[in-house]
Structure formats: structure tokens, C-alpha cells
N, C-alpha and C positions, 0 to 999 in steps of 0.2 A: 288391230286395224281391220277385224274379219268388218264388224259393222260396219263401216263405212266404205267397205267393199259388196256387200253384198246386194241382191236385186229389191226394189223394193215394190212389193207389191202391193195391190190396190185396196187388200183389208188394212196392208201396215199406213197409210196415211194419216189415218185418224188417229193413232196414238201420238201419247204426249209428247214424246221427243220430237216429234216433226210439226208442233203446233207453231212454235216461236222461230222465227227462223236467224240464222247464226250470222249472218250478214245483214248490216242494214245500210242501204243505199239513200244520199240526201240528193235531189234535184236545185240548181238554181237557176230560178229563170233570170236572165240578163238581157236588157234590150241592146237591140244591135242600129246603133243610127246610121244612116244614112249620110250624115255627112259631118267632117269633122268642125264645121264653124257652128257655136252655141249663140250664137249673136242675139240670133232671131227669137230665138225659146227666152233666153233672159230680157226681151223685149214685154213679157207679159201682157201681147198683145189678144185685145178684148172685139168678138165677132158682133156683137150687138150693145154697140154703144148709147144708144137710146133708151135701154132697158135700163142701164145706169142712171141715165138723167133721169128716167121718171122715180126712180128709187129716193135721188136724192130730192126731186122736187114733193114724194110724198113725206119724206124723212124734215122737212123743213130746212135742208140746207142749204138751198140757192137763195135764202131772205138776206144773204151778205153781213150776218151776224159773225163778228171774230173770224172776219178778212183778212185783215193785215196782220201781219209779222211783225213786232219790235226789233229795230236792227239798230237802234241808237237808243243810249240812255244819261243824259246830264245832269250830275246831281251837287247840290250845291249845299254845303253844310258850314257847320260856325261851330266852333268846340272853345272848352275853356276847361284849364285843369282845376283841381280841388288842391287848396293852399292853406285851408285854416281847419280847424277841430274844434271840438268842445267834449269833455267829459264829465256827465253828470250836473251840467248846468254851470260846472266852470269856465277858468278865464280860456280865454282862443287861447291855442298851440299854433305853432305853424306847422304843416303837414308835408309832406312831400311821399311819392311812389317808392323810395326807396327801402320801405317798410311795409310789408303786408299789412291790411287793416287788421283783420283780426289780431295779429300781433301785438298792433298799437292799441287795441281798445284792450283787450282780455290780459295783457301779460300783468302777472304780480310778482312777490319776493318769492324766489327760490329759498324754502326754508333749509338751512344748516344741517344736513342730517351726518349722521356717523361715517358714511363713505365720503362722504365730502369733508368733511372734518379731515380721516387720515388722511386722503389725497392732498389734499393741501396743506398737510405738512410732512408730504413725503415730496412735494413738490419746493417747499421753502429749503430743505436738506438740500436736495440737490444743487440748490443756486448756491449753495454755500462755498469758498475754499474748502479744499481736502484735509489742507491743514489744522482747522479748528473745526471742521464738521463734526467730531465725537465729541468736543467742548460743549459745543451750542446747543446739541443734540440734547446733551445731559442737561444740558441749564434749563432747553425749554421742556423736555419731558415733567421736571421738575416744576416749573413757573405755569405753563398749561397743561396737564392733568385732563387729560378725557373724565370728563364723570358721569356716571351711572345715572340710569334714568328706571324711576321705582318699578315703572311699566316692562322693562328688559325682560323680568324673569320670563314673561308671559309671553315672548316674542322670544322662538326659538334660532332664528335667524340675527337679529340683532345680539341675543345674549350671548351664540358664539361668537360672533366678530368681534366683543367689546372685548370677551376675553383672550384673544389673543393680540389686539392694541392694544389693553391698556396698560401691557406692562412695556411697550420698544415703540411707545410711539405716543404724541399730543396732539393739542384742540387748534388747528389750524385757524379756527375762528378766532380762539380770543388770542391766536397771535394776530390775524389782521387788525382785529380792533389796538392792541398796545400801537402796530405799526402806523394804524390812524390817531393816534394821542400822542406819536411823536416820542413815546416810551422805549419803544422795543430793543435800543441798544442797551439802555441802562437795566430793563427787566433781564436779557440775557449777560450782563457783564462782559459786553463783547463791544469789536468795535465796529461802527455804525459802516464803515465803509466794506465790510462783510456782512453785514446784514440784510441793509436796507433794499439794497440791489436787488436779492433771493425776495424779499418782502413785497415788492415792485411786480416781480414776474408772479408771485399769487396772485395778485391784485387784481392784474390783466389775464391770471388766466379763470378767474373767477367773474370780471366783466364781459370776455369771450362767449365764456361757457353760456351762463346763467341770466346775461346782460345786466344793464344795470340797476341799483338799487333805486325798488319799486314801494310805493305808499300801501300800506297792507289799512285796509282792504283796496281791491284795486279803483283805482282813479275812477273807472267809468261804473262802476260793478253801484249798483240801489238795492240795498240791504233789506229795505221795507218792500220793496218789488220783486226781487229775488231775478235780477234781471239787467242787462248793461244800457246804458244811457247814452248814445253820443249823437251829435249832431257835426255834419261836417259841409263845409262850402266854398264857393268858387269867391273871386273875388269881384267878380262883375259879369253876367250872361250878358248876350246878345241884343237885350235893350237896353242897357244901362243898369240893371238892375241885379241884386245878386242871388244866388239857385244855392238856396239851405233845405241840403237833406237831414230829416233824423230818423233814428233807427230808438226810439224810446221805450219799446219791450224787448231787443233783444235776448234771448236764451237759450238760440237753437244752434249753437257750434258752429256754423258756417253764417257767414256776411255777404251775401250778396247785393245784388241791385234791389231785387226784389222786399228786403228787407229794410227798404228807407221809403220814406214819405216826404211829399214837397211842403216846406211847413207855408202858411200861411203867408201873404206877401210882405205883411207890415213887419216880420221876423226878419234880424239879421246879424251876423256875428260880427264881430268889433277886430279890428286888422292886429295882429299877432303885435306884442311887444317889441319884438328885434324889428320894428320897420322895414320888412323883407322889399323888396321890387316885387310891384303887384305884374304879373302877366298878364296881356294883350291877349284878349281871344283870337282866334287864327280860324281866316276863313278860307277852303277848301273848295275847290271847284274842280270836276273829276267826269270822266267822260268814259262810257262802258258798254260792251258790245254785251248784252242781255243774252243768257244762257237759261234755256226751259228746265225748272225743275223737276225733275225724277225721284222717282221714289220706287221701289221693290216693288213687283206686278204690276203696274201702269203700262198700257198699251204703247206697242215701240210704235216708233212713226217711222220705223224702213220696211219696207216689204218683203226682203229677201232676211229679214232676222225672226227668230223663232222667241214667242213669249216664255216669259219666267214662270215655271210649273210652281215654285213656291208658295206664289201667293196666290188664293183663290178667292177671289171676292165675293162668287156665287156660292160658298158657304159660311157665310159670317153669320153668325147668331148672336144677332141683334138684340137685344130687348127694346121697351119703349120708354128706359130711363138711361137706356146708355147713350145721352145726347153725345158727348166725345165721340164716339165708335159711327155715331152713324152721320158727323157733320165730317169725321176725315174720310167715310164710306164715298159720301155725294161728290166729298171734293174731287178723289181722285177716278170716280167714274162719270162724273159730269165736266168737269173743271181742271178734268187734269191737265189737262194743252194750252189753260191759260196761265197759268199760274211760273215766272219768268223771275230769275235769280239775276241778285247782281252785286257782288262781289265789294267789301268795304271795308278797309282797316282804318282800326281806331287804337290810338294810344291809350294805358290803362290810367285810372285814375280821373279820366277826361269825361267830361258830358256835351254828347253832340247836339246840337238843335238843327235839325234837316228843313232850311230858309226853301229851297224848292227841287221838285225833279218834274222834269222835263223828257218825256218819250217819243221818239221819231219812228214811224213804223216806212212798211215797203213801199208805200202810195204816198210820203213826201207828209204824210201830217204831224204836227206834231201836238200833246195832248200833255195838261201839267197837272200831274198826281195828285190830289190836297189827301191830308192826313185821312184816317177810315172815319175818326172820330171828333171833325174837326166842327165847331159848332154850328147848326144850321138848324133852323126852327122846322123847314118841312120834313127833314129826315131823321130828327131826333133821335128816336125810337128806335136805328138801327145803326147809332155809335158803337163800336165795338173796338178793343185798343190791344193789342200783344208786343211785352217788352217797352213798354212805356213807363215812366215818371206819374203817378198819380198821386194827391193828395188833397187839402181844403182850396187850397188855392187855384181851381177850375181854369179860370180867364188864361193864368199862365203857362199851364201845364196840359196841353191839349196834342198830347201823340207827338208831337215834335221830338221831345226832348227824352235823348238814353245816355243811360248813364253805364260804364264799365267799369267799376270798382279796382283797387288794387287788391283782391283778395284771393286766397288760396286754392287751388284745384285739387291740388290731394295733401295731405296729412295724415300723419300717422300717430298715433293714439293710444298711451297706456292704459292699462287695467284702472278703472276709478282710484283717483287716492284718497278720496275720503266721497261718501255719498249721505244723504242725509234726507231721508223719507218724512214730509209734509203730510199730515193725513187728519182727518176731523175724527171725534170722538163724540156721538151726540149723548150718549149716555150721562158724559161724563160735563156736556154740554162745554167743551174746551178743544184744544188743536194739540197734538203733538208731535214734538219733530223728535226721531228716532234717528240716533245716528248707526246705521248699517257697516260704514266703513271709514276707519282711521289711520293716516300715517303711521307708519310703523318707524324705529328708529333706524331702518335701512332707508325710508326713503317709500317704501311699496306701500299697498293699501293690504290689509288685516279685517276681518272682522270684529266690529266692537263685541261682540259676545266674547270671545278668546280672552279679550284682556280684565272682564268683570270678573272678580271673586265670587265664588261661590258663597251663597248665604249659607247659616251655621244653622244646625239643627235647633229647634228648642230642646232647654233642659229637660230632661223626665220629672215629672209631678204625681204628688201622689193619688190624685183625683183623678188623672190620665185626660184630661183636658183643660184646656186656658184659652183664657179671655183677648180677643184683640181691637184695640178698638177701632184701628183701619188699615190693612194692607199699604202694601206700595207696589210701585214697576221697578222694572231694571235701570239698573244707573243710565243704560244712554236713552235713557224717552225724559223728555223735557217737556215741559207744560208750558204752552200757549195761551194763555188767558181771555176771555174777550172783556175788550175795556172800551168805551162812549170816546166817542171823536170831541174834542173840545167843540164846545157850545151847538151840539146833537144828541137828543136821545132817541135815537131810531138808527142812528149810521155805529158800526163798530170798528175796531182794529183790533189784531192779537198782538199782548204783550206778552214779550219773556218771562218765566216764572222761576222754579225751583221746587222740588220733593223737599221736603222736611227730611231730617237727617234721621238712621234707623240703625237697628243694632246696637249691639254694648261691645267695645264704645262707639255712639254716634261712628256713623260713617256720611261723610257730608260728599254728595255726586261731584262728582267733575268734567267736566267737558273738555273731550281730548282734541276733536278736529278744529278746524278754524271758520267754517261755517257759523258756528253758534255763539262765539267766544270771541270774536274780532270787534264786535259791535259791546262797545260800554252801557251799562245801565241806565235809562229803561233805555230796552231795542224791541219794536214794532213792527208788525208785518201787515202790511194791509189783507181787508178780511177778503177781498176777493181772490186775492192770489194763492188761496187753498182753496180749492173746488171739492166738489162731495167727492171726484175720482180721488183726488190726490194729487201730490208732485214729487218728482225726487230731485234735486239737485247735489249735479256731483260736478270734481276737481278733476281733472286729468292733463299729466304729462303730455305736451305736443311738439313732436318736431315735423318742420318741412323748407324743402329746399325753391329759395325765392330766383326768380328767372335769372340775377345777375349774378349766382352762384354759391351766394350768402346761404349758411345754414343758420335757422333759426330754434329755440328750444323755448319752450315758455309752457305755463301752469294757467287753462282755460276752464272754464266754468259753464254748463250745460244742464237745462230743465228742463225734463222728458213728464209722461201724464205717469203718476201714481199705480197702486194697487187698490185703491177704494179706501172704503172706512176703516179705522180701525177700534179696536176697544181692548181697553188696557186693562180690565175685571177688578178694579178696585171694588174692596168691600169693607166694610163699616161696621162694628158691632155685631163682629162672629163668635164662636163658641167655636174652636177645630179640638179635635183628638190629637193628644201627645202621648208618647210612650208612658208609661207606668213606672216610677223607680219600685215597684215592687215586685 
């Protein structure tokens, strides 16, 4: 303690010890008012009020432009549900909401795979009495027989499952079918009243599950277009007349509004065979106090609230092709205080036609909306439509009319179960569809490469080289032909082909997914729907849960752009080096 006892003298100052010092004191200054009412201060009272006025008379804001406030809004609308269907140019369906559209347009057969197979005949066991459950068991293990599928070896997942079913357990399939031929007591030598029962609860738990038996290929699915077909409509709009949307390339896994077009007026679909009761359009008339729309960083219009540091307008980098970026720029720094919400439910499935709205501002006027893009020869030029019905038929379809589908917001999505790559070959002046990925007999998608057999070496010769006179591809590339459109020689289409069979013995391809194989001899694809990019279309498992609680599961089909060209190096009249038997 001697140091900090001791005197300190006037050389010691300057050292280092004494440069920082060991105490550091903070000041705050705080005002002291004067009196404790804030009245007056929160009056935000202004000393030269004419300096204002002239501000805003050079600002142009005393010309009484966007004076008045909207405090009333009457909107007057006509809605009609969507009550009929059409898939791929077939007969009208009747429709109703209680099915997601994608559902309805996309679902096909749930194919039989192995886990479904045991389950559902570990599921007919159980409905069994206890008493002859080991009878039945042995009769049907016996009478259905899980059988082996050539492709198992090569599918390490499938070939253990099979072998541990296939010796304590059978083909639940071809018991439903006996149960559908009205066999299945006599195939088990059992009696029908323990049966049929256990047979019944498959049936339904196979309709639950999988829904029901679906036309393979699917109903709305255009095999030449690679793309789903449906048209669907109301049964009478708001003039007497009836509003047929189609959706005629569909292939992008979601159905929205967006995705239909108004056809043409003289089109219209034929009332469903069950004679349904056609519904009444229902007309709406709704009264709304108009709320200023907001958005992130838009200047507050109170004066004791601090702006939102988030968004900064004054550094948006612009370019002079980002029309988006700089017409929501102008909006909400020129426009933003005009721009006034107003709140409107709409049932799904429904298309509104908005007949008028009517807006009543502070000054008692009132002013009636017409559509943005509604027809007028002097303004032409500056029709402009969002969330609107458009298609050929103009006169009808002018901004009035929205439509809100019955379709999905979220789903969920297995791994592709089978994909199948579209791609031109110009070499080869032909199209090739490569199939990438195939069911497996679990049910999952697999690589078609896994399931190919390896080609066999050639034999050794004594010259150490042989003659070929043309290569091949791998078994999953299939050939695309181009073939003349009846009675055109300038327009084409691609037909389905075939490799020539190879090896000793012949080995003749096969096509494992259902893409390629669904469609009987000749099947065509029109030539434009392979583009130089490519396409791929794939299969995927879909489940999702519909707003009245229902779960749904179905097998949907989706066409994304390609990998480009491809080229398959066939070659012709080679000479290759083989091993030596010497």
C-alpha cells in the first residue's frame, strides 16, 4: 500500500501509471420542466403558420387533389358455383367442392405393390374368427402365393421383404379379386359367412386408403401432350349464359385460377347425366368501412409514431428493366395514401362477377368504380387487369369476373416414383425418352440404371478385333421416331419405336414404368412438346389434408424443362479391339 500512500510529485505525473485514470465518472444531462402538465408540448404547436401554407402552396397541395377520405364502400356482386367437369374432352361429370380439383383431375390407380399386397392380407386375417384363422390362413397362403418378380434380385429392399413374406403370408390382391368373382369361399373351402365379412373390410380399407378404382391412364391425363385436359363450369353466369373454364396444358402440379382460360362463348358443356338441380346464382350486396392499405416502410400518417427503419426506399437499386421494382417503387412513394382495402369473402369453387361498387367519401359524394380494364375506345391503351378471368372471349370477360378454385394450398410430395426424361437427339435426327426412375416393388422410385444387367464382354478372338455393325443404348432410352401428320408433308409427330434386340440370346428391352407403356401401339407425341431444352415428366405420391378434415392420397403427374440435347453415340460399321485368346 506504500504506492498509493506516498507523495506524488510533479516529475511522477507523467508516467504511465498516472496516465489512465482508475475512475471513470458519466454525466446525464436531464431536463427539469417547469410544470408538470404536458398538454401544451403534445399540442405540436407551430410559431409561423404561413410559412406552412406557402410550403404547401409551392408543393402543389392546395389544388384539392385526393381531398376526400372514403368512409363508405357498397359492393354489389353475383357469384355461381362450378357444378360440371369434363376430362380430356369427355362426357360432363357432375362436380362439387367436396374434392380438391387437383384430386379430381390428377388422381389415377394406386398400383398393387408388395407392402400393400401383405397388408392387406394381414388385414383380411384379422377379420377372421379366431377359430378358423390358422385354417384360412393355410388355404389362402396356399390358393394366393406372393410371386416373385424377375426384377427383385436387383432391388435390395424389395428382395428382403419378399423373403421374409413369402413363406407366413399371401397376395391380398388376388384375394380381393376371387372376393370380386364371388369365389372366395369356395377358393378357401371355408364358409362364406367368415369370410366375406374379413373380405368387405379390405375392400373399404383399400377404397379409404387409395380411393377408388381409377381408368389408367388417368381420365384427364393427353398422352400425345404429356399434359392434363379438363374443362369445368358453372351452370348459368349472371346473363343467362354459362362461364366454361379450361385448363388444356396443364402440367405444373398446382391448379389454380390462374391456370384456366375463358373458352370462347359459343362453347359449353352439356348438364351431367344424374339431372342434378341446377343452382341459382346468388346475388350479394355488402357495405364496408374502407381500411388504407399498408405495407412495410410506407410513411405513418400519425405524427407521434416513429417510421420503420427496415425498409429504405432511398436505396433501392433499380435498374431500367426492373419495371416490377420500380412501378411498386412509385406506388408506395407517390400512391401510397390512395390506395384503400376492402375486405371480401368468397366461397371456394365460386366465380364472382363484381355487377357494381359504389364509394361514398367525407364531402357526401359518391363515385361508382368501373372495372381498370373495362372497354373504352379513348383509354384503350391503359387497360390493365390483376386476378382476373381472361381468355378469346373478350366482350364477356372484361375484369368483372374471379374465380376461386377448390384447390390445394399445401401438399406434400414423395420422392418421384417413376421420372422419364424427353430430349431430342439431332444426330440421330430422332427423340428419346429415357426413363431415370422406376417403381420398385416396395412401391419407392429406384434408378433404372440399378435394374439393367450388365452387358457381357465379347469373346476373345484370335485377330484381337471384331466387326460391329451398329452399337446400341441402354435398355431404358427408347426411340421416338418422326413420322408425317396425315395428309402434311412439312408438319411431324413422334412415334413410339423400339431397339432391335442384342446379345446372345437376343435380349428384347422392356419398359418398366408406366409412362411409356400405358399407351397401346402406335402412341404419338406431338412434335412440339419436346423442345430443344427438354422435358421431364414424373409420377409422385401426394398427400394433403382438405378444409372438411378429409385426408386425401393420390399419384399426380408433373412436367418441369429438361437437361438439353442429348446423344446416344450410336455407331455403325466399327472395327473395336477385343482381348486375344492368345
Amino acid at each position: 500500500m506504500k504506492h498509493f500512500t506516498e507523495v506524488i510529485k510533479n516529475e511522477k505525473v507523467l508516467e504511465k501509471i498516472f496516465r489512465v485514470p482508475a475512475i471513470t465518472a458519466y454525466n446525464r444531462l436531464e431536463g427539469r420542466p417547469r410544470t408538470v402538465d404536458f398538454g401544451r408540448s403534445l399540442r405540436a404547436e407551430v410559431r409561423d403558420a404561413l410559412w406552412y401554407l406557402t410550403r404547401q402552396w409551392q408543393l402543389g397541395e392546395l389544388q384539392a387533389e385526393d381531398a376526400a377520405s372514403p368512409i363508405d364502400a357498397r359492393l354489389a356482386t353475383r357469384g355461381a358455383a362450378f357444378d360440371r367437369v369434363s376430362f380430356a374432352g369427355g362426357p360432363t361429370q357432375p362436380y362439387d367442392d367436396t374434392t380438391p380439383l387437383e384430386v379430381a383431375v390428377e388422381r389415377e390407380r394406386f398400383p398393387w405393390t408388395l407392402p400393400a399386397r401383405i397388408e392387406a392380407a394381414e388385414l383380411f386375417l384379422r377379420g377372421v374368427p379366431a377359430g378358423v384363422r390358422a385354417t384360412v390362413g393355410a388355404a389362402a397362403w396356399a390358393k394366393f402365393p406372393l410371386d416373385a418378380d424377375p426384377d427383385w434380385p436387383r432391388e435390395p429392399d424389395a428382395q428382403v421383404l419378399y423373403r421374409l413374406a413369402a413363406s407366413r403370408s399371401f397376395d391380398g390382391e388376388k384375394l380381393l379379386a376371387s372376393h370380386k368373382a364371388g369365389t372366395l369361399a369356395a377358393d378357401l373351402g371355408a364358409v362364406a359367412g367368415d369370410v366375406e365379412p374379413a373380405a368387405d373390410t379390405v375392400a373399404d380399407w383399400r377404397t379409404r386408403i387409395f380411393g377408388a378404382e381409377q381408368p389408367h391412364p388417368p381420365r384427364a391425363w393427353l398422352p400425345d401432350r404429356l399434359a392434363y385436359d379438363v374443362r369445368i363450369s358453372t351452370a348459368a353466369t349472371a346473363n343467362g349464359e354459362q362461364a366454361l373454364l379450361t385448363a388444356p396444358r396443364y402440367a405444373a402440379g398446382r391448379l389454380d385460377w390462374y391456370a384456366f382460360d375463358a373458352a370462347p362463348s359459343h362453347m359449353e358443356l352439356a348438364a351431367p347425366e344424374d339431372n342434378s338441380p341446377v343452382p341459382a346464382p346468388e346475388v350479394e350486396a355488402l357495405s364496408f368501412v374502407p381500411t388504407a392499405a399498408s405495407f412495410p416502410g410506407m410513411p405513418n400518417p400519425r405524427f407521434w409514431e416513429m417510421e420503420d427503419r427496415r425498409i429504405n426506399f432511398g436505396s433501392l437499386n433499380a435498374k431500367t428493366t426492373d419495371h416490377l421494382l420500380l412501378i411498386f417503387a412509385e406506388m408506395g412513394l407517390i400512391y401510397g395514401n390512395d390506395w384503400f382495402v376492402i375486405p371480401f369473402e368468397m366461397s371456394v369453387n365460386t366465380l364472382c362477377e363484381v355487377m357494381g361498387l359504389v364509394v361514398t367519401d367525407v364531402f357526401g359524394d359518391r363515385t361508382l368504380i368501373p372495372p381498370a380494364n373495362a372497354p373504352a375506345a379513348e383509354n384503350n391503351w391503359q387497360s390493365w387487369s390483376f386476378f382476373s378471368v381472361t381468355g378469346e372471349s373478350h366482350d364477356d370477360w372484361r375484369g368483372r369476373f374471379f374465380w376461386l378454385p377448390a384447390s390445394l394450398t399445401s401438399v406434400e410430395e414423395s420422392e418421384p416414383l417413376e421420372a422419364v426424361s424427353f430430349a431430342r437427339d439431332e444426330m440421330a435426327n430422332l427423340a428419346w425418352a429415357v426413363e431415370d426412375t422406376v417403381p420398385d416393388g416396395t412401391g419407392k422410385g429406384i434408378e433404372t440404371r440399378l435394374l439393367i444387367p450388365d452387358e457381357p464382354s465379347p469373346p476373345p478372338t484370335i485377330a484381337g478385333v471384331r466387326y460391329v455393325l451398329g452399337t446400341t443404348v441402354p435398355e431404358n432410352w427408347v426411340p421416338f421416331l418422326p413420322e408425317h401428320l396425315p395428309g402434311s408433308i412439312a408438319d411431324i409427330r413422334l412415334r413410339r419405336g423400339a431397339m432391335p434386340s442384342h446379345g446372345q440370346p437376343p435380349v428384347q428391352p422392356r419398359r418398366r414404368g408406366e409412362l411409356l407403356k400405358e399407351m397401346p401401339a402406335p402412341f404419338y407425341i406431338a412434335e412440339e412438346e419436346v423442345p430443344e431444352s427438354g422435358i421431364v415428366v414424373s409420377r409422385r405420391a401426394q398427400r394433403a389434408r382438405w378444409y372438411d378434415g378429409r385426408t386425401y392420397l393420390w399419384i399426380g403427374r408433373a412436367r418441369e424443362t429438361g437437361r438439353g440435347a442429348a446423344s446416344s453415340g450410336l455407331r455403325f460399321d466399327q472395327i473395336d479391339d477385343v482381348p486375344s485368346s492368345t
